[in-house]
Jmol script that loads the backbone (N, CA, C; Angstrom):
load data "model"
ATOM      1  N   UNK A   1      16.834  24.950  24.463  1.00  0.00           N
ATOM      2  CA  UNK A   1      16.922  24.505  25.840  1.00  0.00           C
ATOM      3  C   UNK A   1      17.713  25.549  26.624  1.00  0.00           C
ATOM      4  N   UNK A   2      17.164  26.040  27.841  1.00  0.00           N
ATOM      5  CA  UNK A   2      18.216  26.999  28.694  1.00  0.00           C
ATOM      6  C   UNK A   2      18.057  25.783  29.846  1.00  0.00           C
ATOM      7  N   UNK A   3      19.672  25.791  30.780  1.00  0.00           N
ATOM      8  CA  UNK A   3      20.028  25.168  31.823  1.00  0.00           C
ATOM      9  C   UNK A   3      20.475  26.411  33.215  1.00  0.00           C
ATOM     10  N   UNK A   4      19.846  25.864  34.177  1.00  0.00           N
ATOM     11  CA  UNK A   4      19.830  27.297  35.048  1.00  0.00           C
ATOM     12  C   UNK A   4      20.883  26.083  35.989  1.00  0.00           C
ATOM     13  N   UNK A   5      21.600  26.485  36.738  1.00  0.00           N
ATOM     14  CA  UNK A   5      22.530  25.894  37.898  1.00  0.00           C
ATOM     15  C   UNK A   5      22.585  26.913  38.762  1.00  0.00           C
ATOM     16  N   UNK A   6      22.550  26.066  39.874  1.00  0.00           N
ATOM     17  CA  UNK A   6      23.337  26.886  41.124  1.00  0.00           C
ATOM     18  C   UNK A   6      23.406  26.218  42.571  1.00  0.00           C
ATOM     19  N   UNK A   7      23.524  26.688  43.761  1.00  0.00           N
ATOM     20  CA  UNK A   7      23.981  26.382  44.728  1.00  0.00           C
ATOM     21  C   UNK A   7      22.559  25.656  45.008  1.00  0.00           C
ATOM     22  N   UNK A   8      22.202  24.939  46.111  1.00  0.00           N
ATOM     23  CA  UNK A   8      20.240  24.583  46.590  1.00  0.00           C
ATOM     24  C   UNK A   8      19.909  25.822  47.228  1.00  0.00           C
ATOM     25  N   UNK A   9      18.816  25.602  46.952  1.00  0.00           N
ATOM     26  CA  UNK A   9      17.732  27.333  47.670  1.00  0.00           C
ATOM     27  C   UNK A   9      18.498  28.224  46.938  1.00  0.00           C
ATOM     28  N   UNK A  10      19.099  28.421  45.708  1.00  0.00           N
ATOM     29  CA  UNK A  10      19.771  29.872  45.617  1.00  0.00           C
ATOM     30  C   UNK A  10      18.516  30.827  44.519  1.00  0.00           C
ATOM     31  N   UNK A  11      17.555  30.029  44.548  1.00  0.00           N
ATOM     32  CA  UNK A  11      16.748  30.916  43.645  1.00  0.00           C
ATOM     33  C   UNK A  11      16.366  30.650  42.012  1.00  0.00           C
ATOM     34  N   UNK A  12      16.997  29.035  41.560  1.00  0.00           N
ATOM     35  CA  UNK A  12      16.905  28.298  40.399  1.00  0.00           C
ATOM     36  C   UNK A  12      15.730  28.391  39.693  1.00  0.00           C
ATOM     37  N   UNK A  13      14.640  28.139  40.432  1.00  0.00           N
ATOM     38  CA  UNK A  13      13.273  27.886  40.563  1.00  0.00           C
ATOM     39  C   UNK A  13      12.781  28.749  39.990  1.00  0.00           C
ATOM     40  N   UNK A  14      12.625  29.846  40.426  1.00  0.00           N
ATOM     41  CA  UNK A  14      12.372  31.444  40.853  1.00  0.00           C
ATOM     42  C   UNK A  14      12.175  32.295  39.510  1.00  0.00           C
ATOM     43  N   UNK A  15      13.834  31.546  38.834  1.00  0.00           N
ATOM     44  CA  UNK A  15      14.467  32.132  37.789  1.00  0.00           C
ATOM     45  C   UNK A  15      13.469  31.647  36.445  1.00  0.00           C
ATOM     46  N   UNK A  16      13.587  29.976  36.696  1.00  0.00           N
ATOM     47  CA  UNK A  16      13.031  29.465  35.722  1.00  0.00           C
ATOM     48  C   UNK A  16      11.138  29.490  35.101  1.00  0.00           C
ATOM     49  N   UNK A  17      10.931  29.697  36.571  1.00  0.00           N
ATOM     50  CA  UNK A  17       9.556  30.541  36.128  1.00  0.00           C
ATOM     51  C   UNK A  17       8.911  31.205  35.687  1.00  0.00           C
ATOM     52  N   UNK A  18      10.053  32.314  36.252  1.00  0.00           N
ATOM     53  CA  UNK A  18       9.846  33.760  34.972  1.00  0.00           C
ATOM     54  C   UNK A  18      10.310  33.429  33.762  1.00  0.00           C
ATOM     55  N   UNK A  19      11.453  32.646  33.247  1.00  0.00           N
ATOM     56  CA  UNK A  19      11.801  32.814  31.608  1.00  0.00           C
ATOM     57  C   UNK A  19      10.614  31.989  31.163  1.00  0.00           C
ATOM     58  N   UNK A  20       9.756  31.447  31.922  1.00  0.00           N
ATOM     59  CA  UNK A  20       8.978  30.185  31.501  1.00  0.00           C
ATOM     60  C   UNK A  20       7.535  30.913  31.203  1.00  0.00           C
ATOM     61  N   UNK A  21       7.750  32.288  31.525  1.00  0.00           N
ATOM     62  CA  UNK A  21       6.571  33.138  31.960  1.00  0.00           C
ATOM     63  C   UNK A  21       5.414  32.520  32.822  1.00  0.00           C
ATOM     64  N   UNK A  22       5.827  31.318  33.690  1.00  0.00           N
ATOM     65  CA  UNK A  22       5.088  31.146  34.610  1.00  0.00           C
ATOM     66  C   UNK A  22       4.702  29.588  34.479  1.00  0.00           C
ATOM     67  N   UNK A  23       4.919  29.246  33.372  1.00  0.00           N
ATOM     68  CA  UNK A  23       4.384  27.905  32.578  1.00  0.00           C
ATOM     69  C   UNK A  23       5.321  26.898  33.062  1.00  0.00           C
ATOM     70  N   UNK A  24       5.029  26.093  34.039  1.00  0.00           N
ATOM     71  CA  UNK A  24       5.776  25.203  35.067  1.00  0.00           C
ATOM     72  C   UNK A  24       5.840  23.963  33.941  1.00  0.00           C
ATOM     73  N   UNK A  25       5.160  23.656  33.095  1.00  0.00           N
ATOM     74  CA  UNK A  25       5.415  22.652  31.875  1.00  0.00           C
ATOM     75  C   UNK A  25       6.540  22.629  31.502  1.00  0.00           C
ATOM     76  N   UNK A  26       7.030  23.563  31.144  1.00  0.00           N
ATOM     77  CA  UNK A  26       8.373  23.960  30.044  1.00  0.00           C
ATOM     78  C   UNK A  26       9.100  24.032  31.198  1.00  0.00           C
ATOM     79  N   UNK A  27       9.431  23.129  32.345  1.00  0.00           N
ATOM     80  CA  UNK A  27      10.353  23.297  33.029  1.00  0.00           C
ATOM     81  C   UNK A  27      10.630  22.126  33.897  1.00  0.00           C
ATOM     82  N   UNK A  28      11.658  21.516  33.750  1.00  0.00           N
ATOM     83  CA  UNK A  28      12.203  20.551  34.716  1.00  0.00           C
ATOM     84  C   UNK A  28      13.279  20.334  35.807  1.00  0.00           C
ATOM     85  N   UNK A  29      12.213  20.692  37.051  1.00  0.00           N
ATOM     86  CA  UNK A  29      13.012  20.702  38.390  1.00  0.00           C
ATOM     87  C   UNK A  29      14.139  20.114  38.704  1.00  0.00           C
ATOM     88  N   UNK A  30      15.477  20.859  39.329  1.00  0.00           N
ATOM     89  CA  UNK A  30      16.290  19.247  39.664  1.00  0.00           C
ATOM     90  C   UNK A  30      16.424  18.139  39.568  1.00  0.00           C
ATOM     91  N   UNK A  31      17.040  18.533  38.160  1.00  0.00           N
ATOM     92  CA  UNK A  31      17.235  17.117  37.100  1.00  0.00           C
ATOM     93  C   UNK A  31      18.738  16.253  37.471  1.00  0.00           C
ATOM     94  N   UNK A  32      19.345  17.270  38.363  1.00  0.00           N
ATOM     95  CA  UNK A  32      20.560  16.428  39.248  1.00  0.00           C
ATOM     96  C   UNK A  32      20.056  15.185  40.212  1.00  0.00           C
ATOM     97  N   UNK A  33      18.814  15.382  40.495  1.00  0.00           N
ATOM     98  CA  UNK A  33      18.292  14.510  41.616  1.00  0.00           C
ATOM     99  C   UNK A  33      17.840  13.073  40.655  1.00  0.00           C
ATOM    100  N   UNK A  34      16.870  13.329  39.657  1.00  0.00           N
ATOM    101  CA  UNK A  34      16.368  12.770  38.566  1.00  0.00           C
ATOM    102  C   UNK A  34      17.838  11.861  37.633  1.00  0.00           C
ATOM    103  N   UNK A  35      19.023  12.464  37.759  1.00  0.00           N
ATOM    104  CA  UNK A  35      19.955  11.869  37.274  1.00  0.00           C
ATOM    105  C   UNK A  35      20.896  10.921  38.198  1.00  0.00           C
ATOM    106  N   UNK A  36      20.631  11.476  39.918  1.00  0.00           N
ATOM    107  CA  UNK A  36      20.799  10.318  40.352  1.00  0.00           C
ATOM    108  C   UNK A  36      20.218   9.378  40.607  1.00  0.00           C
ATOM    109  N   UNK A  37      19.164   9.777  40.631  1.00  0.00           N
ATOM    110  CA  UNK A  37      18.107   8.061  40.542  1.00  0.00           C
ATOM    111  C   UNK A  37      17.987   7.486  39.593  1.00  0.00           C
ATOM    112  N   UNK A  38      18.267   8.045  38.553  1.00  0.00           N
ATOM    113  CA  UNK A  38      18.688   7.065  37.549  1.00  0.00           C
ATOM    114  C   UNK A  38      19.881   6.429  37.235  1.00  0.00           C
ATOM    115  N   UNK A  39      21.274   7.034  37.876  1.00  0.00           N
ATOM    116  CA  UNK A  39      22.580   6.311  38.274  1.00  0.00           C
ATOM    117  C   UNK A  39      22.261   5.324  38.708  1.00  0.00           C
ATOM    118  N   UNK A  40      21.385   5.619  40.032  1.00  0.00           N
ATOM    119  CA  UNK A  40      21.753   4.530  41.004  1.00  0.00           C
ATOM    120  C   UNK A  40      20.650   3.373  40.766  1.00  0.00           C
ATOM    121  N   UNK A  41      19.628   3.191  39.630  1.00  0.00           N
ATOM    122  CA  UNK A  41      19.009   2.319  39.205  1.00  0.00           C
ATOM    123  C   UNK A  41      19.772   1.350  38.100  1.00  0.00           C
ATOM    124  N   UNK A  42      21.236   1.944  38.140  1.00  0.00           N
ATOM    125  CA  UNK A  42      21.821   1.041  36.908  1.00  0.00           C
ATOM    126  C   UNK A  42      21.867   1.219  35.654  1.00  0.00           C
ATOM    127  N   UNK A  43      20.741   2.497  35.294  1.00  0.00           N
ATOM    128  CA  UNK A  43      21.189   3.118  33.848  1.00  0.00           C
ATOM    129  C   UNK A  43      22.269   4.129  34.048  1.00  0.00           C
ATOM    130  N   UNK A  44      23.086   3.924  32.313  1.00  0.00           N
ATOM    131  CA  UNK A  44      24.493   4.624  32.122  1.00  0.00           C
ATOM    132  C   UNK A  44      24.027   6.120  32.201  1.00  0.00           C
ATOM    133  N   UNK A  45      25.344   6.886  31.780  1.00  0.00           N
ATOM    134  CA  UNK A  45      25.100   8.072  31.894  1.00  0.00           C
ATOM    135  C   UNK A  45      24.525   8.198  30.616  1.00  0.00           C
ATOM    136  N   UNK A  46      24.994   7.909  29.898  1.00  0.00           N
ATOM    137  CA  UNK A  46      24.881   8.098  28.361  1.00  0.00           C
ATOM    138  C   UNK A  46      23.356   8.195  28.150  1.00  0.00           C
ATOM    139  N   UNK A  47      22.834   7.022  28.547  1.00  0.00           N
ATOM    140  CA  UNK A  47      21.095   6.723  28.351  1.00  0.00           C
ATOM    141  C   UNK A  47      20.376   7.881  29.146  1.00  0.00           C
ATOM    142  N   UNK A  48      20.780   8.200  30.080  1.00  0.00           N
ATOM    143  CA  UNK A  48      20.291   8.986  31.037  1.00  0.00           C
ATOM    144  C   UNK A  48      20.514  10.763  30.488  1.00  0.00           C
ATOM    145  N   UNK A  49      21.878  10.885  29.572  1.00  0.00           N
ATOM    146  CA  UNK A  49      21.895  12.130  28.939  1.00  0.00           C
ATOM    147  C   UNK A  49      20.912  12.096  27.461  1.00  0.00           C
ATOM    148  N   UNK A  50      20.677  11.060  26.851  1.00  0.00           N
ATOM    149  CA  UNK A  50      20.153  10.930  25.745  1.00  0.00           C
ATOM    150  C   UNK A  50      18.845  11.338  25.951  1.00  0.00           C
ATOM    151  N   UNK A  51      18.051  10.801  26.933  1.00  0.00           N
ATOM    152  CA  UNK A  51      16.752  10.944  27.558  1.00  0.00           C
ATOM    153  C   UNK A  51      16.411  12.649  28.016  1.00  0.00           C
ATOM    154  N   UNK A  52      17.439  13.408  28.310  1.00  0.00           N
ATOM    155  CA  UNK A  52      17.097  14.362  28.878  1.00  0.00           C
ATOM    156  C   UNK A  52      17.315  15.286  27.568  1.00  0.00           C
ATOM    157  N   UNK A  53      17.926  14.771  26.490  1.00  0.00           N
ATOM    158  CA  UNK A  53      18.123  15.777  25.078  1.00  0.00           C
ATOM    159  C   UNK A  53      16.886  15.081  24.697  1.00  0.00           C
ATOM    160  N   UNK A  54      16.518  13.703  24.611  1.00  0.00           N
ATOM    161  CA  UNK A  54      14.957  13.750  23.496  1.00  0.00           C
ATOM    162  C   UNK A  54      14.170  14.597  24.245  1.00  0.00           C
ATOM    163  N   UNK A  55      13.701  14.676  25.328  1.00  0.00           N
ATOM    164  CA  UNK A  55      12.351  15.230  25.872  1.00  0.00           C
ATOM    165  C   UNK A  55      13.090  16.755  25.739  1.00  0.00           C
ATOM    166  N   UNK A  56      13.666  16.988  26.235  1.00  0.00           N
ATOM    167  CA  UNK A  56      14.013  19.013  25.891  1.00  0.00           C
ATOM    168  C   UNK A  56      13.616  19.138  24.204  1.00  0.00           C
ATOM    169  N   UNK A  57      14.149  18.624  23.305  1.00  0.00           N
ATOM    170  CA  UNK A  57      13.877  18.297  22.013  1.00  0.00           C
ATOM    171  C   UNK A  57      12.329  18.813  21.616  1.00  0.00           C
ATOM    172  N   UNK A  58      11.356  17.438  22.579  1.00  0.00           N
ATOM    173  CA  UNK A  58      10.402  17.577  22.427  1.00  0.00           C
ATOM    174  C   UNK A  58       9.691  18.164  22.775  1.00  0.00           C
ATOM    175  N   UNK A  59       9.948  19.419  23.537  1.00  0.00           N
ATOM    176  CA  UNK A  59       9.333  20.172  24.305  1.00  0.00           C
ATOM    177  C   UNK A  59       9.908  21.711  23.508  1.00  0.00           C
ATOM    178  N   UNK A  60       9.331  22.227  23.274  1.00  0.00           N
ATOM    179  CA  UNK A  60       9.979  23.862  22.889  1.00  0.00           C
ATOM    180  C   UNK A  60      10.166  24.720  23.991  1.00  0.00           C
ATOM    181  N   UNK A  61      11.198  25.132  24.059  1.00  0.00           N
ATOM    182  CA  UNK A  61      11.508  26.228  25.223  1.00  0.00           C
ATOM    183  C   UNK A  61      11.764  25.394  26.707  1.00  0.00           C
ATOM    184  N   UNK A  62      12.479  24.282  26.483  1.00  0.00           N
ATOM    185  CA  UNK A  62      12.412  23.351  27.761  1.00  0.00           C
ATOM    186  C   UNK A  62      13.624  24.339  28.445  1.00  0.00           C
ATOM    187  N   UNK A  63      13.342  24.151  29.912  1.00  0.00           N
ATOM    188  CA  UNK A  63      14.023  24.886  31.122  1.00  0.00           C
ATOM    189  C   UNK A  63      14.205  23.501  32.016  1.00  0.00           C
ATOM    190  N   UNK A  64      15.922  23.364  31.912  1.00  0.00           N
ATOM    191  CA  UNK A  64      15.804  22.482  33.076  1.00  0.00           C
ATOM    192  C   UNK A  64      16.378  23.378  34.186  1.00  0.00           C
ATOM    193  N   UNK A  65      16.427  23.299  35.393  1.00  0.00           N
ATOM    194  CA  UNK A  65      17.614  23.563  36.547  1.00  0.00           C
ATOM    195  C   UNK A  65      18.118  22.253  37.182  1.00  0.00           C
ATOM    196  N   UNK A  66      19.626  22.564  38.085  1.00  0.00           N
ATOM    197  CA  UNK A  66      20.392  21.212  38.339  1.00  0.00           C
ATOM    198  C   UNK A  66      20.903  21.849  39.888  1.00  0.00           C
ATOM    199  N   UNK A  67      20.755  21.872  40.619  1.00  0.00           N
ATOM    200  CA  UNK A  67      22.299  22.017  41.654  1.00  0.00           C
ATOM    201  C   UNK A  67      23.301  21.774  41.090  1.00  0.00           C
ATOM    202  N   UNK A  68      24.785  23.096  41.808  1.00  0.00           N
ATOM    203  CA  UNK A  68      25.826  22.117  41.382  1.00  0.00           C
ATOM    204  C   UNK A  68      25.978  21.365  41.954  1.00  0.00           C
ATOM    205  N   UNK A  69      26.684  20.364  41.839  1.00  0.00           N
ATOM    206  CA  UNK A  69      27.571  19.383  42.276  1.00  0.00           C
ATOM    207  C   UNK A  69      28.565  18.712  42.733  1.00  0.00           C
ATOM    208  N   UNK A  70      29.761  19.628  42.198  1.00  0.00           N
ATOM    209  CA  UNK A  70      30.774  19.538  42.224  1.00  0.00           C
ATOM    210  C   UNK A  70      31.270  20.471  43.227  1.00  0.00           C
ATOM    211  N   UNK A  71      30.857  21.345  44.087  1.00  0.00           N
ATOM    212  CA  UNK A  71      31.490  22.207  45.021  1.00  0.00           C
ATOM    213  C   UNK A  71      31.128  21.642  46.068  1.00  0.00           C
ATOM    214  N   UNK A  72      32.024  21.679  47.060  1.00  0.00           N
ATOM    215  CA  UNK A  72      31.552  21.107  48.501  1.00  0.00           C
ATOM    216  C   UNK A  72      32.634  20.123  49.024  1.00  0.00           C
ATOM    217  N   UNK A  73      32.153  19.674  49.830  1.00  0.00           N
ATOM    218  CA  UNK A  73      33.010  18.192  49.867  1.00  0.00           C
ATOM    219  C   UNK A  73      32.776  17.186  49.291  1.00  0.00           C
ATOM    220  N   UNK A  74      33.750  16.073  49.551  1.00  0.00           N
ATOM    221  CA  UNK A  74      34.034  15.126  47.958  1.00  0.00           C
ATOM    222  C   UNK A  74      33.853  13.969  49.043  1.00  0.00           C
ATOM    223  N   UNK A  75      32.609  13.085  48.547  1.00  0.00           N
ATOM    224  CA  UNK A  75      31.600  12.083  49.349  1.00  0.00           C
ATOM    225  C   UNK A  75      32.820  11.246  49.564  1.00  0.00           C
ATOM    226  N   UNK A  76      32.871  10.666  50.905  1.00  0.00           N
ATOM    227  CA  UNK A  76      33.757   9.606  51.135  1.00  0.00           C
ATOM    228  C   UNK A  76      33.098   8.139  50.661  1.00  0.00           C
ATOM    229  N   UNK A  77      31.551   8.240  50.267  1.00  0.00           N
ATOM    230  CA  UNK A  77      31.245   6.871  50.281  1.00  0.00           C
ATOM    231  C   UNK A  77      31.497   7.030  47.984  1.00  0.00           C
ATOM    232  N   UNK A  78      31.779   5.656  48.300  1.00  0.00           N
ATOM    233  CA  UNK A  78      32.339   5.556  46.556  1.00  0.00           C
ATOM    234  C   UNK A  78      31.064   5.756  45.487  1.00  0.00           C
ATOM    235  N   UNK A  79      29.665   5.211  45.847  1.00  0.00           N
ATOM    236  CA  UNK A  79      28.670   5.110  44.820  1.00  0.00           C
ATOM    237  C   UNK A  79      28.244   6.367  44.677  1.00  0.00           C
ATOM    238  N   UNK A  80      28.217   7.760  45.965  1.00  0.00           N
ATOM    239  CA  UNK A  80      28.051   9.023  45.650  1.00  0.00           C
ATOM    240  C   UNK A  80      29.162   9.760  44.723  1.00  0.00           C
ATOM    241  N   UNK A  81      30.430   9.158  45.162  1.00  0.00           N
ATOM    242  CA  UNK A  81      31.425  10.045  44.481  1.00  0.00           C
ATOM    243  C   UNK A  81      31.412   9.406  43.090  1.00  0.00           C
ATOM    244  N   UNK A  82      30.684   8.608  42.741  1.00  0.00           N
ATOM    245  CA  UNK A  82      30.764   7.599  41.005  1.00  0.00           C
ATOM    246  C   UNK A  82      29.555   8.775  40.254  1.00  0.00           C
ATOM    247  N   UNK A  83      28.502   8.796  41.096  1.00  0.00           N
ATOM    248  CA  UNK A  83      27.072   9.854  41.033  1.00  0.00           C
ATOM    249  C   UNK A  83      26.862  10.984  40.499  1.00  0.00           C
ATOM    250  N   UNK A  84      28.391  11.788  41.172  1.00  0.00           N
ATOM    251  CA  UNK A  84      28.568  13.513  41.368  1.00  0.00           C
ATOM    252  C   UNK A  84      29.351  13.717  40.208  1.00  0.00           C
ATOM    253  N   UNK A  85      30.255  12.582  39.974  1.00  0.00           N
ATOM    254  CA  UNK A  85      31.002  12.974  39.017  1.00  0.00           C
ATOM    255  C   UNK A  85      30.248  12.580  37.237  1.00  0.00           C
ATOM    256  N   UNK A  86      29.585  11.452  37.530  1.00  0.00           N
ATOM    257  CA  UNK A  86      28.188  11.576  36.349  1.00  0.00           C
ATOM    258  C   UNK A  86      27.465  12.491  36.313  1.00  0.00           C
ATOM    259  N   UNK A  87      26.447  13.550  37.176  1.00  0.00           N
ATOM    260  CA  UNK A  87      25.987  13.964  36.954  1.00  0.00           C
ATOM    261  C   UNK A  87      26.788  15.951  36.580  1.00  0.00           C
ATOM    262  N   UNK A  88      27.746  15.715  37.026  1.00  0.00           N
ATOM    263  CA  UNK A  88      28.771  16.859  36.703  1.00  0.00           C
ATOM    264  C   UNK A  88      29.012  16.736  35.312  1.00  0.00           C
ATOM    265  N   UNK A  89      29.510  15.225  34.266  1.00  0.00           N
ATOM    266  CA  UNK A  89      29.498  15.118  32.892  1.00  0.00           C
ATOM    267  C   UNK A  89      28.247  15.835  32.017  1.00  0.00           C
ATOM    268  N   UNK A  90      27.278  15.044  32.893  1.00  0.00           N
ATOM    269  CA  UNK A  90      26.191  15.236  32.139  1.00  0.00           C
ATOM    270  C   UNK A  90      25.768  16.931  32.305  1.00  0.00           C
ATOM    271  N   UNK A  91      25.703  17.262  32.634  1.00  0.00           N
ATOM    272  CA  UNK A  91      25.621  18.675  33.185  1.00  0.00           C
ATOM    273  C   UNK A  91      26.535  19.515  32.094  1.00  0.00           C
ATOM    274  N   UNK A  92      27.616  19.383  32.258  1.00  0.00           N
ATOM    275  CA  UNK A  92      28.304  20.059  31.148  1.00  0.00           C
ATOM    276  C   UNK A  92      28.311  19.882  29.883  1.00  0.00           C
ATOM    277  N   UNK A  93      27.686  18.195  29.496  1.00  0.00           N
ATOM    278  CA  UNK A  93      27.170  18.063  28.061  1.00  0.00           C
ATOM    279  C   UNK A  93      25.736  19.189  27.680  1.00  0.00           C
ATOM    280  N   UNK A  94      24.792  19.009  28.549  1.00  0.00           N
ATOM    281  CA  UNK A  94      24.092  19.681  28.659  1.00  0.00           C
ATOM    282  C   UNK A  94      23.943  21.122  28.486  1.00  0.00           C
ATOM    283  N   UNK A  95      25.043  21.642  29.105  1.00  0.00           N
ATOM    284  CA  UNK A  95      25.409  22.900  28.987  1.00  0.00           C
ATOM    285  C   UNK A  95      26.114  23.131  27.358  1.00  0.00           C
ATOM    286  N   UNK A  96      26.703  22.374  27.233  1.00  0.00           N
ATOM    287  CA  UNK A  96      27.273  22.576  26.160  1.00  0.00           C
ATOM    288  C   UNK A  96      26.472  22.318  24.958  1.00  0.00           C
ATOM    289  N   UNK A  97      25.441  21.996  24.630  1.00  0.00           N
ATOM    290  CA  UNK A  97      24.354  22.233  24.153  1.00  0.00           C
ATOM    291  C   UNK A  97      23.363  23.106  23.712  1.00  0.00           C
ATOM    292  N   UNK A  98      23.082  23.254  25.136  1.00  0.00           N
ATOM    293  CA  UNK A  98      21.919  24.740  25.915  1.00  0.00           C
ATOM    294  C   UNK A  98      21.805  26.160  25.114  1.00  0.00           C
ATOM    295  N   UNK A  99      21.064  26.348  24.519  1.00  0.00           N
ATOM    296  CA  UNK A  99      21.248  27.741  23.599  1.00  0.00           C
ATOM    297  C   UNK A  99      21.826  28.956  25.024  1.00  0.00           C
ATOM    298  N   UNK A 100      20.965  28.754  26.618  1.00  0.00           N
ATOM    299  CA  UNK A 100      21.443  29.827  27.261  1.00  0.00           C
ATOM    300  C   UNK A 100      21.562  28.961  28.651  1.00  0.00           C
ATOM    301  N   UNK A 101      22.501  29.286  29.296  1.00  0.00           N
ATOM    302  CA  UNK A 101      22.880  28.701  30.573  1.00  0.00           C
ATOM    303  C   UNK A 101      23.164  30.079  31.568  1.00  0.00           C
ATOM    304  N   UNK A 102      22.061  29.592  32.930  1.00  0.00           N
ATOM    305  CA  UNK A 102      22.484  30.614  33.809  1.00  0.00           C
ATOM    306  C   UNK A 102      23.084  30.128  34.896  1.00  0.00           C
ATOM    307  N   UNK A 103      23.860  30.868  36.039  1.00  0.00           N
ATOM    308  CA  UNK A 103      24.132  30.507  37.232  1.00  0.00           C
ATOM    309  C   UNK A 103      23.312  31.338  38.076  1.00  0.00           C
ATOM    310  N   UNK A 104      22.425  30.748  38.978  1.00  0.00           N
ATOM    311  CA  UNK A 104      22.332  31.855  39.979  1.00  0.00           C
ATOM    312  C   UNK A 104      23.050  31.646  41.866  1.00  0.00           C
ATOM    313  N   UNK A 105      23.322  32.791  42.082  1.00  0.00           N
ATOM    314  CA  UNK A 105      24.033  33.159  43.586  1.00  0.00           C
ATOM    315  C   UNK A 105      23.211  34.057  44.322  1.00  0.00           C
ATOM    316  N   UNK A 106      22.420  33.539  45.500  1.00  0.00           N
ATOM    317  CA  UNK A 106      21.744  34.142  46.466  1.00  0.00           C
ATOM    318  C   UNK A 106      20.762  34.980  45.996  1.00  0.00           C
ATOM    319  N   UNK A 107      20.285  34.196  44.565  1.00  0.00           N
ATOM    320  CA  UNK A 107      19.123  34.617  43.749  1.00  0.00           C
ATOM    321  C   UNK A 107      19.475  36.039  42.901  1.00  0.00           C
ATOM    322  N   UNK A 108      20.494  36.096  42.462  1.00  0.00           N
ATOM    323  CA  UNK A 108      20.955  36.318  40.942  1.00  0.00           C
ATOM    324  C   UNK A 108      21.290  35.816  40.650  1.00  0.00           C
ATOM    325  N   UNK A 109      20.776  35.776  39.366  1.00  0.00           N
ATOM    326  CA  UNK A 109      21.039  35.279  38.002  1.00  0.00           C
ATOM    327  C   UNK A 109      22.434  35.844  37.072  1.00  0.00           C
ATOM    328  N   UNK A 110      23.333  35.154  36.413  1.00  0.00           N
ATOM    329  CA  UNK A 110      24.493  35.825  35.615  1.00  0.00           C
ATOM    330  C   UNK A 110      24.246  34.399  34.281  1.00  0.00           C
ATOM    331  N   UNK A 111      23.902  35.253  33.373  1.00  0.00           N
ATOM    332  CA  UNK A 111      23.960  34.760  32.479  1.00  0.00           C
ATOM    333  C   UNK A 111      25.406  34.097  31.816  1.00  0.00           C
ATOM    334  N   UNK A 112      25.411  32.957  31.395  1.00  0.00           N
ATOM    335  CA  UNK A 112      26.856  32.910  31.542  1.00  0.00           C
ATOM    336  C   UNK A 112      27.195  32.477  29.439  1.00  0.00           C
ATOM    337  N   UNK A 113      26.178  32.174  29.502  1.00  0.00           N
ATOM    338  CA  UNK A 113      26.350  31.527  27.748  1.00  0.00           C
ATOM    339  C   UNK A 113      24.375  31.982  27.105  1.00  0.00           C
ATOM    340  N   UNK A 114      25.018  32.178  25.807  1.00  0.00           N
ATOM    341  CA  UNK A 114      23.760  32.879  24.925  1.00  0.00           C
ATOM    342  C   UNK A 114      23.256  34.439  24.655  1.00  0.00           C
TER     343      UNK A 114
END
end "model"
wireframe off; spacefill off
backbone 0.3
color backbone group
């Protein structure tokens, strides 16, 4: 599994295409978004991280990308700030996983692990 992060529009996409050599299968878009709709449907994080290790699992060469999350301002409403900080866990489980994790900034890429 490689996990690409970065700012929105910074070029995630872009990145993951090419390691994917083009093969949009082996790749799952903003899975930060996908993890809050599943917060906010009432499944845990836990179920919601388990789900995203079986299918990478089952997939060879799975590519997810995420926005970060955690930079910016800090949501005054409580169910976003419960959200950001789940999907920030999960993210770093993830990462911590990930055979290669990139960041990209204004569409570079810095490899950061692998």
């Amino acid at each position: 599994m490689i996990l690409i992060v970065g700012g929105a529009y910074q070029g995630k996409g872009a990145l993951a295409l090419e390691l994917a050599d083009g093969d949009g299968d082996r790749v799952l878009f903003n899975i930060h978004e996908r993890i809050g709709a599943a917060l906010r449907a009432g499944r845990s994080g836990e179920e919601i991280e388990e789900e995203l290790f079986s299918e990478a699992a089952r997939r060879e060469g799975m590519i997810l990308t995420a926005d970060e999350v955690g930079c910016g301002i800090i949501p005054m409403d409580e169910d976003l700030r419960v959200c950001r900080e789940a999907t920030g866990r999960i993210l770093c489980d993830l990462a911590g996983r990930a055979k290669e994790v990139y960041r990209v900034t204004a569409g570079i890429p810095v490899k950061i692990k692998g």
